[in-house]
N, C-alpha and C positions, 0 to 999 in steps of 0.2 A: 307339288311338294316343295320347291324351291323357295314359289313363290311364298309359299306359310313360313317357310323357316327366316328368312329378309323378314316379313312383318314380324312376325317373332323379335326376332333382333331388337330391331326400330322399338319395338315396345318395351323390351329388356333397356335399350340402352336411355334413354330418357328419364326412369325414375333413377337411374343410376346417375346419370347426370345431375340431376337434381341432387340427389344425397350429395352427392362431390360436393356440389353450390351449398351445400348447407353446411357441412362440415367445415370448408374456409369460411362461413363468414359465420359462424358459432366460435370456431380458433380464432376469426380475427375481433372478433367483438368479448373475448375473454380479459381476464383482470391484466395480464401479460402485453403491452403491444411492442414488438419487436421495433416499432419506428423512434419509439422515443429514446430522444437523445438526453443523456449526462448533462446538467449547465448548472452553474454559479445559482445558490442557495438551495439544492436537490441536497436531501439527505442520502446518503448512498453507500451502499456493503457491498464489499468487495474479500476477494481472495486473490494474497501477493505472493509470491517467494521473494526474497532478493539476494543477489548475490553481486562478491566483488569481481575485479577484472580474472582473478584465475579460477575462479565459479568457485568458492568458499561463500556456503549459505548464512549469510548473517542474519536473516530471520523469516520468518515466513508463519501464513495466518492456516493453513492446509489442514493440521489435525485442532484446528481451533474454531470457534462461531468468528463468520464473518467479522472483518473488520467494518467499522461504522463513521463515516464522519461527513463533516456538512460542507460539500463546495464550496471556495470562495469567501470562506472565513478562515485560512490560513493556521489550519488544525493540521495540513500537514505538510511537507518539504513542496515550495512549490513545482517542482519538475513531476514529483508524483502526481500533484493536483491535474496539472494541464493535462497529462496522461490519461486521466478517467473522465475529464471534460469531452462529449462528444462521444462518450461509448454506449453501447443499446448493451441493454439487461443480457445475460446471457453470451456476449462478444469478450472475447481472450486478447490481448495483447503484449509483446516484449518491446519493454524500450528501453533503453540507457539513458540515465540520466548525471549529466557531465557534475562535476563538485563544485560548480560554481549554484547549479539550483538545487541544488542536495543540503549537506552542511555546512558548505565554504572550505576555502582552502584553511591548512593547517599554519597557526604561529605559533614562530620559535617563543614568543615572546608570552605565549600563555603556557610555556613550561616553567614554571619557578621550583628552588630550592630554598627550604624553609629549615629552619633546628627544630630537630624532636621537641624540644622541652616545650614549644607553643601547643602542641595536640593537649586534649584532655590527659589527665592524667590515668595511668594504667592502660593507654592504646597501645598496640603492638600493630602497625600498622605493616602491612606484604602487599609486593607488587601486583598489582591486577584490582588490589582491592580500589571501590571507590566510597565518598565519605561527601557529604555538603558542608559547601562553604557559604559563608557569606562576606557578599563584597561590603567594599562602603559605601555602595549608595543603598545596602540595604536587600538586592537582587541575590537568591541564594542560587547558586552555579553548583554543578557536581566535577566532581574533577578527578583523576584517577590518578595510584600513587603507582611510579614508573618506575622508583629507583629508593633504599634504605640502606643507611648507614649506622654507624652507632648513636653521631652525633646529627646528621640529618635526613631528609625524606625529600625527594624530589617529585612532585604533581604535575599532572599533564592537565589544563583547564579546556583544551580544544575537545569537542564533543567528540568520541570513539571512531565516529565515519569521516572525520574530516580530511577535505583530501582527496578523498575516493570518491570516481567515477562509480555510479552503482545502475546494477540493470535489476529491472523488475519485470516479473510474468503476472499479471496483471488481468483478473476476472472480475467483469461487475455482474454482481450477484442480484443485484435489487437497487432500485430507487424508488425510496418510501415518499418524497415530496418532490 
């Protein structure tokens, strides 16, 4: 009786074994391959949070469709970029990335004070508010107004994050090329 129940086995475990073999290589030959890596011209979606140094979330893609854009064409802050260079479909990452590959450090010298009477007429412009400008080579810049007076408005031209070290939690969801 021993000996039937051992063949038994041996006979149980082999197509079982098989199925195994067949199951990884049906998952590894599916549209998904876990090996392929992130690189320069890969279309690729992702889901970010990010947040500054005392964890204040300044934006995140989480109750949104992936975010979408194309390695190596410089669509977004390059510290972000290198971050998702080399990630497989599916892999989570946190990194920080310092304000020198973010938005740049902040200048005093792109805070100007300007007299009301230059806005359009009828503006009633409040701090926080922000409005486009255009320079003089033509390049239109947004810029945020920091401070109002009777007689003038004071604008901040450095972009919002500038300055700031920023960390990002960082999923690649998909790479479509």
């Amino acid at each position: 009786m021993i000996l039937r129940q051992q063949k038994y086995k041996r006979m149980l475990v082999l197509p079982v074994i098989l199925c195994l073999i067949g199951i990884v290589v049906i998952t590894g030959c599916s549209g998904e391959n876990s090996t392929v890596k992130a690189e320069n011209g890969d279309v690729v979606k992702v889901h970010y949070t990010g947040t500054l140094e005392d964890g204040t979330v300044f934006d995140t893609s989480i109750e949104r469709d992936p975010f979408e854009f194309t390695l190596g064409e410089g669509q977004v802050i390059p510290g972000f970029e290198q971050a998702v260079i080399g990630m497989k479909v599916g892999e989570s990452k946190k990194v920080t990335i310092p304000a020198e590959e973010a938005y740049g450090p902040r200048y005093d010298e792109l805070i100007m004070v300007m007299e009301r009477e230059r806005l359009p007429e009828g503006s009633d412009p409040m701090v926080g508010q922000q409005f486009q400008m255009m320079r003089e080579d033509g390049e239109i810049i947004i810029v945020t107004v920091v401070g109002v007076s009777e007689t003038m408005i004071t604008i901040d031209a450095n972009p919002p994050l500038a300055g700031e070290d920023l960390t990002f939690e960082i999923e690649l969801v998909e790479i479509i090329q």
